[in-house]
C-alpha positions in Angstrom: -11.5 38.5 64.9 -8.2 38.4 66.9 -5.0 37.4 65.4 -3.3 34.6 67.9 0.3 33.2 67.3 -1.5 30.0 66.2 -3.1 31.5 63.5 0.3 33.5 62.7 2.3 30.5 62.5 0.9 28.1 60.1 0.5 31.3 57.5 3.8 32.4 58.3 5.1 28.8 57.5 2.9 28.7 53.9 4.5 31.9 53.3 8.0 31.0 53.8 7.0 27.6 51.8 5.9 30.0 49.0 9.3 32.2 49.3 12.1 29.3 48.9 10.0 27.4 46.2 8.7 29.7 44.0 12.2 30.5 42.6 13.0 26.8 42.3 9.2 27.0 40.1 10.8 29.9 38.0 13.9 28.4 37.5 12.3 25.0 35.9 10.1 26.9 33.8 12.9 28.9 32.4 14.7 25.9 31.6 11.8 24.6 29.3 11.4 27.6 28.0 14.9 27.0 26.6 14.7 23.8 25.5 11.8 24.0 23.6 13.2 26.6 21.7 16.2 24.2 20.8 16.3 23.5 16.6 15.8 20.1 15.8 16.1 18.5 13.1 13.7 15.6 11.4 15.2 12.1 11.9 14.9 9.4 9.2 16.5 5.6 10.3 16.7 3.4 7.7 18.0 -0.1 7.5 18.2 -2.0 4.2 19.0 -5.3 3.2 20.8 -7.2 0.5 18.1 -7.8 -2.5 14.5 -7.1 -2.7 13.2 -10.2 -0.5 11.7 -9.1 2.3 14.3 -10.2 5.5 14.3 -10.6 8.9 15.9 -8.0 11.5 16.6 -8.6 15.1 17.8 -6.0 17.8 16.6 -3.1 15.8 17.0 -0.2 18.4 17.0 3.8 17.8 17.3 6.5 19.8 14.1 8.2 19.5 12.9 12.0 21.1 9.4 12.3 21.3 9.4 15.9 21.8 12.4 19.5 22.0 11.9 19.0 26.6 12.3 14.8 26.3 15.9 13.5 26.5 17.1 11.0 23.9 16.6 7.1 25.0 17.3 3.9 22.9 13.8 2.5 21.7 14.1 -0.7 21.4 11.9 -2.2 18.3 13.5 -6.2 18.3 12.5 -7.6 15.6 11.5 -6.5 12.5 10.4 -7.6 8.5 11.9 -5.0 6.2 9.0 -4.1 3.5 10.1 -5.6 0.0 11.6 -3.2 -2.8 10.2 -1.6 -5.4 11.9 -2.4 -8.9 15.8 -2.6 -8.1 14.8 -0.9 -4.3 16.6 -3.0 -1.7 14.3 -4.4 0.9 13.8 -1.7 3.8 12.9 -1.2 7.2 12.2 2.9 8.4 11.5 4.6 11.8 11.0 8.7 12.1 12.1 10.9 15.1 13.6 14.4 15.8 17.0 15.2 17.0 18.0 18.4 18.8 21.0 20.1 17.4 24.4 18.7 19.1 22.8 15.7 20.4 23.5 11.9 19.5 21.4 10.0 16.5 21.7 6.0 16.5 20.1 2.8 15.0 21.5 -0.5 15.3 20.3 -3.6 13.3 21.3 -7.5 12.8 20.5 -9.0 9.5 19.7 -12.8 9.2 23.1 -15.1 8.8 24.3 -14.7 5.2 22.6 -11.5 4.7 24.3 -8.1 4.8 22.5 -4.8 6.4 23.1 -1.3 5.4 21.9 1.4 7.7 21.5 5.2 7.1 20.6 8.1 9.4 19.0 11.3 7.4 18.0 14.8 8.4 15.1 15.6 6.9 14.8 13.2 4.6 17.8 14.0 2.1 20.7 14.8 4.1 22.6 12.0 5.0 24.9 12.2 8.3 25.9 8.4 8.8 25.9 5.4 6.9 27.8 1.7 7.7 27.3 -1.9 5.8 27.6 -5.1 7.9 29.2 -8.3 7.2 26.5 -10.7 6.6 25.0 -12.0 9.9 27.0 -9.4 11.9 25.2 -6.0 13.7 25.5 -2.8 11.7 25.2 0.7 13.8 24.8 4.1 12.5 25.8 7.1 14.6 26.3 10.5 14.9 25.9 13.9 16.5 22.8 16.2 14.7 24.6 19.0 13.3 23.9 23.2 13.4 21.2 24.6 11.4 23.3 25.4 8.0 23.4 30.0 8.3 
């Protein structure tokens, strides 16, 4: 079989392809590499409501991570029936997620006029990082930034 410069060229061109890309490839694989080693912490959103009663919540939104490699993006849930309380329990509405060290944690929440809303953001269930009460009627938000693994 004899080599011709048009069968030289369109391997030479797959070749260079291969050269200039295949560092791009590494690159992004490296980088997920590194996120998914990232610590993350458990995420617990809670928003309670005055009473027992069951209530109404509108504009219920969290920022929810599906995964260590996803970025952080508002979920928006609209609205909501918190699930009555047990005994004294105030009437509650919950949503689970994971945060990655340093980034942002929210949930926002509007209560039904004449109603007040409490909201709460927890790491793993017990350690609470933010925590507001609304006026009644009136949005309540919760933020803040997911802390370092305690050493």
């Amino acid at each position: 079989m004899k080599i011709t410069a048009s069968r030289i060229r369109p391997l030479a061109l797959t070749v260079g392809a291969a050269a200039l890309l295949l560092p791009l490839t590494g690159c992004s694989v490296i980088d997920a590499i590194g996120k998914s080693s990232q610590d993350a912490w458990q995420v617990d959103y809670e928003v309670t409501t005055d009473g027992r009663a069951p209530a109404t919540l509108t504009d219920v939104a969290y920022l929810d991570t599906s995964g260590r490699l996803e970025e952080a993006a508002m979920k928006r849930v609209g609205t909501v029936e918190t699930a009555a309380g047990a005994g004294t329990a105030a009437a509650k509405w919950k949503a689970d997620s994971i945060a990655v060290v340093g980034k942002p944690t929210r949930v926002t929440a509007t209560p039904p006029a004449g109603v007040r809303a409490t909201c709460r953001i927890l790491l793993d269930g017990t350690q609470e990082i933010a925590s507001a009460t609304s006026e009644p009627g009136k949005p309540v938000t919760c933020e803040a930034k997911a802390p370092e693994f305690p050493k």
